[in-house]
C-alpha positions as MATLAB code, in Angstrom:
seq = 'XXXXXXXXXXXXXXXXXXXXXXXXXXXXXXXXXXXXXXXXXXXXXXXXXXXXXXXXXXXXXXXXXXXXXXXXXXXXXXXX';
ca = [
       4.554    8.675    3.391;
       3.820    6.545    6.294;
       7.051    6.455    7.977;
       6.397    5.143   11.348;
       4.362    2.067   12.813;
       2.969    3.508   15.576;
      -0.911    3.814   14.938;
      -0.227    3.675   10.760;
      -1.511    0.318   10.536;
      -5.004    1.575   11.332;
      -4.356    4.585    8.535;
      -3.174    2.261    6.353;
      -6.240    0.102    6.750;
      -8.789    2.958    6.136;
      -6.980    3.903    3.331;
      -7.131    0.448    1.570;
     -10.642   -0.197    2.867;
     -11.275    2.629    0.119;
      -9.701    0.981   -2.226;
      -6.570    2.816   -2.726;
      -3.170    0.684   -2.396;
      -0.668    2.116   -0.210;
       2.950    2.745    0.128;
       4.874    2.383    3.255;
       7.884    2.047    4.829;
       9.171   -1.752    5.706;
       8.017   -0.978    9.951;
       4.580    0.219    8.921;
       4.155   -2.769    6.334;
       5.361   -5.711    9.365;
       1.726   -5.386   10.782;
       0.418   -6.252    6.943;
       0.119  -10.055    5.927;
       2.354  -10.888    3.141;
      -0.609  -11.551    0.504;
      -1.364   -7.283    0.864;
       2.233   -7.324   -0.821;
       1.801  -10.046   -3.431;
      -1.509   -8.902   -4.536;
      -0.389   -5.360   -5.494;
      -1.991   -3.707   -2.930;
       0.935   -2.730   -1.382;
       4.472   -1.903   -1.871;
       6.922   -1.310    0.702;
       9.679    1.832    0.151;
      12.525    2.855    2.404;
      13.756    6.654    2.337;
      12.750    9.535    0.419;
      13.976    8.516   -2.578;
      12.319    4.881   -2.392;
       8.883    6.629   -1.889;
       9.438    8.813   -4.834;
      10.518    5.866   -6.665;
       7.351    3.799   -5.834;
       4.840    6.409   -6.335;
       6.409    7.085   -9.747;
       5.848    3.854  -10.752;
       2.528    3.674   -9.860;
       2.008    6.857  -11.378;
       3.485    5.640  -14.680;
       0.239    2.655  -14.548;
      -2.148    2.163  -16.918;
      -5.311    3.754  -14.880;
      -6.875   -0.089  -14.809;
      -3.848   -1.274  -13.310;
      -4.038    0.842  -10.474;
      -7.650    0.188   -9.872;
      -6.877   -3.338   -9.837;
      -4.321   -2.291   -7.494;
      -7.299   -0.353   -5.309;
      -9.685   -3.448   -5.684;
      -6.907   -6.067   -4.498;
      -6.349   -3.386   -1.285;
     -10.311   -3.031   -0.422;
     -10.439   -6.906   -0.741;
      -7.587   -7.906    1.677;
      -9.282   -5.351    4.560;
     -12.250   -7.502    3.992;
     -11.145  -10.588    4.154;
      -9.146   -9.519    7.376;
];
């Protein structure tokens, strides 16, 4: 869980420039533009059980879904 915006953004970054979407908290996401939220390839979760929450959603995706999710992520870092 990134928790914290202190140096995440960059983490976050990497991690989408791999195409994998990422969760974080609503501090670590205010560095994000809104379009890595409204294309999927983000979603923003507050407190333990928000994380779990999130991540079980995604987890409950069809596996195409969540690449889209991944391909949506590698695209915003780079067109940014």
């Amino acid at each position: 869980p990134m928790r914290i915006g202190v140096g995440i953004q960059n983490k976050a970054l990497e991690a989408m420039a791999m195409a994998r979407p990422v969760i974080c908290s609503p501090i670590a996401a205010r560095a994000l533009h809104e379009s890595a939220r409204s294309t999927g390839a983000v979603a923003v979760a507050d407190g333990a059980t928000g994380f779990a929450e999130a991540c079980a959603a995604w987890l409950s995706e069809p596996v195409q879904t969540l690449r889209e999710r991944g391909n949506a992520a590698r695209a915003y870092v780079e067109a940014r």
